[in-house]
BAPA-588983 format. One record per residue (C-alpha): x, y, z; residue in one letter. Coordinates in nm, 4 decimals. Layout:
<zagus>
px	py	pz	residuo
X	Y	Z	A
...
</zagus>
This chain:
<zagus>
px	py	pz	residuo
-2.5177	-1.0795	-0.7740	X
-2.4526	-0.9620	-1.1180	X
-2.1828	-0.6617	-1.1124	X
-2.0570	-0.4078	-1.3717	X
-1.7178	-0.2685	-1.2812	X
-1.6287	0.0390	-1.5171	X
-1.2927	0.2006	-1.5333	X
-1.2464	0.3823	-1.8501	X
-0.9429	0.5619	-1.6834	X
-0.6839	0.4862	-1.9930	X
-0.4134	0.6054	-1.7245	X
-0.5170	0.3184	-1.4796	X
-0.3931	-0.0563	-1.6130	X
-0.5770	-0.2237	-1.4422	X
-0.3890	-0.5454	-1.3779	X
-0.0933	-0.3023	-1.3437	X
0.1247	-0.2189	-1.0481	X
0.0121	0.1860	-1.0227	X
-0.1645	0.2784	-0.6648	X
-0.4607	0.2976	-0.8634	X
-0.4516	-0.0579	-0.9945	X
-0.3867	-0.1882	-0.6715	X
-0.7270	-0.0121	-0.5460	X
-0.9020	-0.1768	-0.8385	X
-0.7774	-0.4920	-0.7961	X
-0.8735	-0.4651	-0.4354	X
-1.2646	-0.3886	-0.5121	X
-1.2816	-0.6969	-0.7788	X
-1.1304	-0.9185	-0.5569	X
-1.3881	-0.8500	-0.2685	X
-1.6448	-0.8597	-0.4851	X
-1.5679	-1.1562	-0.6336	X
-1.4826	-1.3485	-0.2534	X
-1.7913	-1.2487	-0.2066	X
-1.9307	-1.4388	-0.5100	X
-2.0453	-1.1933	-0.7520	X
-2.0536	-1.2608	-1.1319	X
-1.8483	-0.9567	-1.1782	X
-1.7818	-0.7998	-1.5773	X
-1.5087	-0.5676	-1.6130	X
-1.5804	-0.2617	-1.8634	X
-1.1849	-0.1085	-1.9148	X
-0.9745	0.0737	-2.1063	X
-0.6455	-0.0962	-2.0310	X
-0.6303	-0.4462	-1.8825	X
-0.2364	-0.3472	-1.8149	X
-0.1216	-0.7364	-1.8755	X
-0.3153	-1.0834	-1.7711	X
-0.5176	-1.0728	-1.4199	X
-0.3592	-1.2522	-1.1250	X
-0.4737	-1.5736	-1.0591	X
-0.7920	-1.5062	-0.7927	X
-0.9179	-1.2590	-1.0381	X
-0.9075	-1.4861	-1.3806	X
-1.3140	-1.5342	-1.2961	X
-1.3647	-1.1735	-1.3901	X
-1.4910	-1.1324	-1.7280	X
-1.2824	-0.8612	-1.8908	X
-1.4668	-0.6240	-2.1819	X
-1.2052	-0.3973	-2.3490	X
-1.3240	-0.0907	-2.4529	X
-1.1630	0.0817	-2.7754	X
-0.7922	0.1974	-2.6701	X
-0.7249	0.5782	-2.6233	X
-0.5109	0.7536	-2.9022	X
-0.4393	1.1104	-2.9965	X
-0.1087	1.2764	-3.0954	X
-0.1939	1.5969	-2.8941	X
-0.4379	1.6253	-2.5749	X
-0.7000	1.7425	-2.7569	X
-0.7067	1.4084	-2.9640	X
-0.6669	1.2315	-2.6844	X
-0.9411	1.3787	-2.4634	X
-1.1917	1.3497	-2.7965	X
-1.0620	0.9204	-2.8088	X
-1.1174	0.9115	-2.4412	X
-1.4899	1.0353	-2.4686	X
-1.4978	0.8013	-2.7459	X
-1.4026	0.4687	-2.5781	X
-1.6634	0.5753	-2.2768	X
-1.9702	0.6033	-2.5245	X
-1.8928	0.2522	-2.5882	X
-2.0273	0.1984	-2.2171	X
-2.3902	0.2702	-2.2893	X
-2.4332	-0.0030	-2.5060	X
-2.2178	-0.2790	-2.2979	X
-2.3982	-0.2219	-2.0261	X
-2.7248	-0.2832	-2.2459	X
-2.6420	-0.6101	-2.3429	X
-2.5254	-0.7044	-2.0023	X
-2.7985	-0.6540	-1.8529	X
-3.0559	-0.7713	-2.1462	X
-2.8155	-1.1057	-2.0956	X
-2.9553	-1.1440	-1.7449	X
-2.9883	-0.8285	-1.5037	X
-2.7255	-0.6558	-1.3827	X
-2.7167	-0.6058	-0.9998	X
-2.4784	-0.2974	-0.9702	X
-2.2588	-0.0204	-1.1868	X
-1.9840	0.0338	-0.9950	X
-1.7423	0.3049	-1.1727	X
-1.4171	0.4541	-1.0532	X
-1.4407	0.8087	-1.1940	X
-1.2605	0.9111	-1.4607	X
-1.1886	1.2413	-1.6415	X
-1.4607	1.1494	-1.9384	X
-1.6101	0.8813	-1.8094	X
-1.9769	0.9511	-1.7932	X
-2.1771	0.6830	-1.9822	X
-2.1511	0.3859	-1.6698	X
-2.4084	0.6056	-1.4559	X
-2.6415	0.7326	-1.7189	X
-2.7196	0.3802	-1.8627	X
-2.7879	0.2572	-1.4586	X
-3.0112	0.5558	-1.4317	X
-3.2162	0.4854	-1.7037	X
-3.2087	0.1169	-1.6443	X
-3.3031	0.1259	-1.3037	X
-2.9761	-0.0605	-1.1476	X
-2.7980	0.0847	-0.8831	X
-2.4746	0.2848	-0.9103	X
-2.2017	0.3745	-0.6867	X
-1.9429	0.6102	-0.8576	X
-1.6669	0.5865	-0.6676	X
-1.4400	0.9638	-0.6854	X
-1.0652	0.9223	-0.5658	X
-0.9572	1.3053	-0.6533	X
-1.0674	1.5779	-0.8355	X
-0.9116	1.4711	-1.1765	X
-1.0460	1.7925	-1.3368	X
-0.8159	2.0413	-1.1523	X
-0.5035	1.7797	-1.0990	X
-0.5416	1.7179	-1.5070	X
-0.5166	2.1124	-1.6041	X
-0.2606	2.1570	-1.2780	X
-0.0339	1.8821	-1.3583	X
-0.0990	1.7400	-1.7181	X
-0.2802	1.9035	-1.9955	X
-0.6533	1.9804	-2.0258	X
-0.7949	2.1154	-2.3172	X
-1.1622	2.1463	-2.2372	X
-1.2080	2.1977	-1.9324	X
-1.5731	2.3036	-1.9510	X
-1.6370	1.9456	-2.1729	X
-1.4968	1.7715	-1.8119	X
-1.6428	1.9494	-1.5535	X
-1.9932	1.9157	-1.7243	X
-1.8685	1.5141	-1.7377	X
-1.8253	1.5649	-1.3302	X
-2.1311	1.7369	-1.3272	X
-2.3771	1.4530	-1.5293	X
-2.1732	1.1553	-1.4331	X
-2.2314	1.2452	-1.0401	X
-2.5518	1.3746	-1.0709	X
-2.6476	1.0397	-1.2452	X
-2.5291	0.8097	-0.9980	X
-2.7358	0.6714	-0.7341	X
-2.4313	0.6877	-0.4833	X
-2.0871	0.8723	-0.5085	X
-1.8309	0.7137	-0.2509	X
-1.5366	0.9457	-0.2008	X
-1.1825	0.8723	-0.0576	X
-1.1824	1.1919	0.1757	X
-1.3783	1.5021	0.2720	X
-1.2099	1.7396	0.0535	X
-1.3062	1.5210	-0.2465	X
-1.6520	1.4580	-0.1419	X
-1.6820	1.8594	-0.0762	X
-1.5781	1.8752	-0.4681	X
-1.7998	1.6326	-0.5793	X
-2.1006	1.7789	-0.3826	X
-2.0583	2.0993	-0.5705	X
-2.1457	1.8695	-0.8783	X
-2.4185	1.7422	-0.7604	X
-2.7717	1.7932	-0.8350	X
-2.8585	1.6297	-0.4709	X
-2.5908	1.6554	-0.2235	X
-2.6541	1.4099	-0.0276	X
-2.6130	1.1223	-0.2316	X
-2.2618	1.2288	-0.1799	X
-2.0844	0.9906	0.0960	X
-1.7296	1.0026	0.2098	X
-1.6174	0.6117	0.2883	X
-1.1917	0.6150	0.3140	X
-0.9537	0.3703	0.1408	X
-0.8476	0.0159	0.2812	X
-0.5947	-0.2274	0.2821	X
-0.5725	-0.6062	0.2074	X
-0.5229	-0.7440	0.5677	X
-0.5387	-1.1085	0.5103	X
-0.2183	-1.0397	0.1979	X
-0.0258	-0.7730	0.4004	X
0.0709	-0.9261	0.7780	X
0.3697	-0.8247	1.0135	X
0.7098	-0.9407	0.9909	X
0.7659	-1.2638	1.1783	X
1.0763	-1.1661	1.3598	X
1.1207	-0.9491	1.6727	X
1.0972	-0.5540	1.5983	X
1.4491	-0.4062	1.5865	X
1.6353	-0.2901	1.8943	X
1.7690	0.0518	1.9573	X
2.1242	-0.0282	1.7480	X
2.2123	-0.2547	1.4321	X
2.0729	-0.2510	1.0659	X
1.7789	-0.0367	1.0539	X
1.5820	-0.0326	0.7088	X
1.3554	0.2897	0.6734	X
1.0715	0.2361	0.3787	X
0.8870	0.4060	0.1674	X
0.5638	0.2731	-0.1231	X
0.4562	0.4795	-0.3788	X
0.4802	0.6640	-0.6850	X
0.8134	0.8376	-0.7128	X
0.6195	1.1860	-0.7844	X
0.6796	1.5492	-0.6484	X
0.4222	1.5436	-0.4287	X
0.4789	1.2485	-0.2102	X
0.8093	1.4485	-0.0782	X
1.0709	1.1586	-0.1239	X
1.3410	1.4408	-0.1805	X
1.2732	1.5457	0.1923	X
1.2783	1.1756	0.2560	X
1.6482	1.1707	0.0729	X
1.7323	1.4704	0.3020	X
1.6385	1.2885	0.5829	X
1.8068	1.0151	0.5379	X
2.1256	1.1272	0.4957	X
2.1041	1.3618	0.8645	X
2.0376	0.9854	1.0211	X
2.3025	0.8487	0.8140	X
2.6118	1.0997	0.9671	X
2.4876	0.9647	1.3350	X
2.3957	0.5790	1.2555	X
2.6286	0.4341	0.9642	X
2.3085	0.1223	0.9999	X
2.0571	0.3062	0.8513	X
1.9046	0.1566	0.4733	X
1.6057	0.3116	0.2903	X
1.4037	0.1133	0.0903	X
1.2118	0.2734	-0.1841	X
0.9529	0.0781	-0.3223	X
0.7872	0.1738	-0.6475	X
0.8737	0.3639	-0.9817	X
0.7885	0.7228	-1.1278	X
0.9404	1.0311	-1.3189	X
1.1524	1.1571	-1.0511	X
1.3513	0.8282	-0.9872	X
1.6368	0.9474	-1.2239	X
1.6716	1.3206	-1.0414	X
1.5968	1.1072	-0.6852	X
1.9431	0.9334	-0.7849	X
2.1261	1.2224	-0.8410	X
2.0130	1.3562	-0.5746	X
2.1483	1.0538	-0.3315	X
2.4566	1.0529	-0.5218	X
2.4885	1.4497	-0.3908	X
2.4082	1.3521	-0.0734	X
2.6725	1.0495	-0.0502	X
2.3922	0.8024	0.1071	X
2.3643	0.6046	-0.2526	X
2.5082	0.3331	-0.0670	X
2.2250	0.3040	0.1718	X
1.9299	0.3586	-0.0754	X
1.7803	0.0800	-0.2566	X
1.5289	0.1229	-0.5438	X
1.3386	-0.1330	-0.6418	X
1.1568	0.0291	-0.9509	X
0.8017	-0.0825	-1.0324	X
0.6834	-0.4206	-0.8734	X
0.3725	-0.6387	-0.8676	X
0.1650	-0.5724	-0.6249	X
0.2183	-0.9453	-0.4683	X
0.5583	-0.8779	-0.3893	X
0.4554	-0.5653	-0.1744	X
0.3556	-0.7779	0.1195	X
0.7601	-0.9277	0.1517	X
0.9044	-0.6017	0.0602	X
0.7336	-0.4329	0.3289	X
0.8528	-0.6905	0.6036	X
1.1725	-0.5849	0.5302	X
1.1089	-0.2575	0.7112	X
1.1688	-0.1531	1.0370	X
0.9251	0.2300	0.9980	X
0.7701	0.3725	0.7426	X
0.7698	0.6861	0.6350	X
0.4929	0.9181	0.3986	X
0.6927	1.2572	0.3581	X
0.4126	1.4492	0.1909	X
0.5522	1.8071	0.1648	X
0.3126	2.1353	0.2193	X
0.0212	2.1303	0.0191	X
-0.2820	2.3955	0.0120	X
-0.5173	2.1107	-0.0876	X
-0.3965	1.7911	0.0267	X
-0.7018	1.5658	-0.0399	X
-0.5560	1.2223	-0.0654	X
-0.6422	0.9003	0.1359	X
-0.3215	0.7106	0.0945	X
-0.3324	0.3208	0.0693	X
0.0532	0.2902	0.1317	X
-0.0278	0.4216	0.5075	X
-0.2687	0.1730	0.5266	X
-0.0128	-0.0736	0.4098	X
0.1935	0.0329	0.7139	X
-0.0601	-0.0265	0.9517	X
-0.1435	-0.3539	0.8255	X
0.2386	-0.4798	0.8129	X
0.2506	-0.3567	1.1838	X
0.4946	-0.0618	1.1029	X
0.5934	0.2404	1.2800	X
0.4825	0.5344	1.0759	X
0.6235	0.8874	1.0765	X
0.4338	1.0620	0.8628	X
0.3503	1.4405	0.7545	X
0.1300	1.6524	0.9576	X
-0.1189	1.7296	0.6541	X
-0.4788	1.6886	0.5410	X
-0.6292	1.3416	0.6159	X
-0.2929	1.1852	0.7843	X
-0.3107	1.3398	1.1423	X
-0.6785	1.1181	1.1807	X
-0.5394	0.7960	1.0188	X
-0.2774	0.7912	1.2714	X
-0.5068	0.8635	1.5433	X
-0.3679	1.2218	1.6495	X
0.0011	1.0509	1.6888	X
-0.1169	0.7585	1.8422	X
-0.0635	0.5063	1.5392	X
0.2589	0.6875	1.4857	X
0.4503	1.0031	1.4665	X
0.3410	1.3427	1.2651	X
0.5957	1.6024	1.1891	X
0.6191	1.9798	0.9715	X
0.5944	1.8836	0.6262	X
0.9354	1.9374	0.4450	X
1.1396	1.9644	0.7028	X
1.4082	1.6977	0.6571	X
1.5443	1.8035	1.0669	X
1.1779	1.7014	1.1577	X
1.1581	1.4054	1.0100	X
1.5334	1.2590	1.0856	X
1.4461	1.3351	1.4629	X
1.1429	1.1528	1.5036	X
1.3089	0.8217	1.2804	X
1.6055	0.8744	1.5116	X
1.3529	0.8713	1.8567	X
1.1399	0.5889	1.7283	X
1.4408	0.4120	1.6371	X
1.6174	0.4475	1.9903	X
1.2813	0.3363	2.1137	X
1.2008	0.0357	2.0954	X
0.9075	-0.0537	2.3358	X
0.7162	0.2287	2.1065	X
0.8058	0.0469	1.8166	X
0.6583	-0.2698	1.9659	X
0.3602	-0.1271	2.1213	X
0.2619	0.0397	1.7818	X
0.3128	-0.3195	1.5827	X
0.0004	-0.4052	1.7728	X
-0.1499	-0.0862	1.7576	X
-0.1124	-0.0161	1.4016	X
-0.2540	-0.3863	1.3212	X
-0.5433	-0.3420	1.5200	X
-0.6451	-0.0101	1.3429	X
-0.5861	-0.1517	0.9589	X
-0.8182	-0.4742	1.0551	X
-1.1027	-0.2174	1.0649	X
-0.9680	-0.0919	0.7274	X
-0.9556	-0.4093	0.5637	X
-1.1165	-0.3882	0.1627	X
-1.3687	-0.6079	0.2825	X
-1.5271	-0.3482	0.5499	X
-1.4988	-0.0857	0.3038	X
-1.6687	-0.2436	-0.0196	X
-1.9339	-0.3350	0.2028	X
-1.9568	-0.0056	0.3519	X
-1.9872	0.1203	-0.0008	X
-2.2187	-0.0749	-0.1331	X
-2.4759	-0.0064	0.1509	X
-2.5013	0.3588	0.0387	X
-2.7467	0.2126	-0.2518	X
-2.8552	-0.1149	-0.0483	X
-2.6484	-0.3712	-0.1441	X
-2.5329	-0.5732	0.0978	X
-2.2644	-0.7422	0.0293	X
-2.2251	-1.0241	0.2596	X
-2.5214	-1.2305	0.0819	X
-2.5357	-1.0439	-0.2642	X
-2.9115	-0.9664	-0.2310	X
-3.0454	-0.6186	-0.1919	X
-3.1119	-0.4994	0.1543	X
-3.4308	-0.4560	0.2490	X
</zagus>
């Protein structure tokens, strides 16, 4: 099976250590277990592949410049018309199998050329970049990226999205709504395992742990909170925050404030390979999100819990309460409410048979989760099967 992977995100390196170059990562490497000839269409490579990907052949597009937004939105659009005619000679080469694109803001080209070539084409949608570009970044023309959405989702044969919310956005793009599916994120089972050593009883060191992007809206300043309520009862309590991001600086100060910086460790951006050990350093995991109108994410670093076998107390929000199984994968609480969360750490902490029982629990659940499962989940929306690389019949 001959595959096409586009990302023309130029925010997404994607041999990086960003959320979003994990996920990427995660798709290639699937496909290419599976034994696809797989070509890589990207923006930004982000550095060298890791070793089980170097049998990807890479095709840089032109890199995105621009001063101002508006330059930068016009060099975008730019770099994806290069697609068109990649994909052309590609597939003249010897026929391409599948276009598989992560959406991007202008990315539009990937889905068009399968369309008119006749190869199928799964556009996979993780958010609706239009509104979280003009919310949180800068959008100039807004009408130029919606009418992007619009052709690039109409165009595919398939769009796979992370959640419902996204795939409710996505079908108002649509010119047939059904093509629209909803398939949720996954997690690398066989590279993420449990700690081998016995969970940790009721008293003694206790690390608390947290993956992600150090951004406003994964509430690690309610996490910070937290932390120091459990830290005035239980002098053993560590946190563990794992990843890098605009608010680390203020997140300092703000543990300085507290008096806990002596029981937070940052560890700043890190390959994704170390992510398996840092995790088995932690005894729960925790994914703060505070209150949001429109919480549409489907977060891999709760599937990273699951798979490491962790205790999870997590916010009561959007797609979270169903990952966890209602509260039976772990504990939900009020979003930003640092009292709420330092109880429930504090109960699963001074219980430990929970803690065990939901080692097992929380493994079981991320083994139907595994990347494998969900690449081949989203390549049967267009009849791929992925298991043999032939079309289903």
């Amino acid at each position: 099976m001959r595959v096409a992977y586009v990302c023309t995100d130029p925010g997404i390196p994607v041999f990086g250590t960003k959320g979003a170059s994990v996920h990427v990562q995660a798709v290639l490497r699937v496909l290419v277990a599976a034994g696809a000839e797989v070509h890589l269409l990207c923006a930004r490579t982000g550095g060298e592949p890791p070793p089980d990907l170097t049998p990807v052949r890479v095709h840089r597009l032109s890199r995105v410049r621009g001063v101002g937004a508006a330059e930068r939105e016009k060099s975008a659009a730019a770099s994806d018309a290069e697609v068109g005619a990649l994909l052309d000679r590609l597939h003249a080469e010897e026929p391409l199998d599948l276009v598989y694109e992560r959406y991007a803001l202008w990315g539009r080209s990937a889905t068009a050329r399968a369309a008119a070539t006749g190869v199928p084409s799964v556009l996979e949608v993780n958010a609706p970049l239009v509104e979280e570009q003009a919310r949180h970044r800068d959008l100039v023309d807004r009408e130029g990226a919606e009418n992007v959405a619009c052709a690039a989702i109409s165009s595919a044969q398939a769009t796979v999205c992370v959640t419902e919310p996204v795939a409710s956005w996505a079908r108002e793009r649509a010119a047939d709504a059904t093509r629209v599916h909803v398939v949720a994120n996954g997690v690398d089972t066989h590279r993420i395992r449990p700690a081998d050593r016995p969970v940790a009883g009721p008293s003694g060191s206790f690390t608390l742990g947290f993956v992600g992007t150090l951004k406003p809206w994964h509430g690690v300043e309610t996490l910070l909170k937290a932390t120091a309520l459990l830290v005035e009862r239980d002098a053993a309590v560590q946190l563990l925050l794992v990843g890098a991001g605009p608010r680390a600086d203020a997140l300092a100060d703000q543990a300085r404030r507290l008096g806990i910086s002596g029981h937070v460790e940052t560890t700043g951006a890190v390959h994704p390979a170390r992510i398996p050990a840092l995790l088995q350093r932690m005894d729960l995991a925790v994914a703060p999100y505070p209150a949001q109108a429109d919480f549409y994410f489907s977060p891999l670093k709760v599937y990273e819990y699951l798979a490491a076998g962790l205790p999870v107390v997590a916010s009561d929000i959007g797609t979270l309460p169903a990952l966890l199984a209602h509260g039976r994968l772990g504990t939900l609480v009020a979003p930003g409410s640092p009292q709420a969360l330092a109880d429930a750490i504090a109960a699963l902490r001074a219980d430990q048979d929970r803690r065990v029982a939901l080692r097992h629990a929380a493994r079981r659940a991320a083994e139907g989760h595994d990347w494998r499962h969900v690449v081949a989940r989203t390549l049967a929306t267009v009849g791929v099967r992925l298991e043999d690389g032939s079309r289903a019949a």
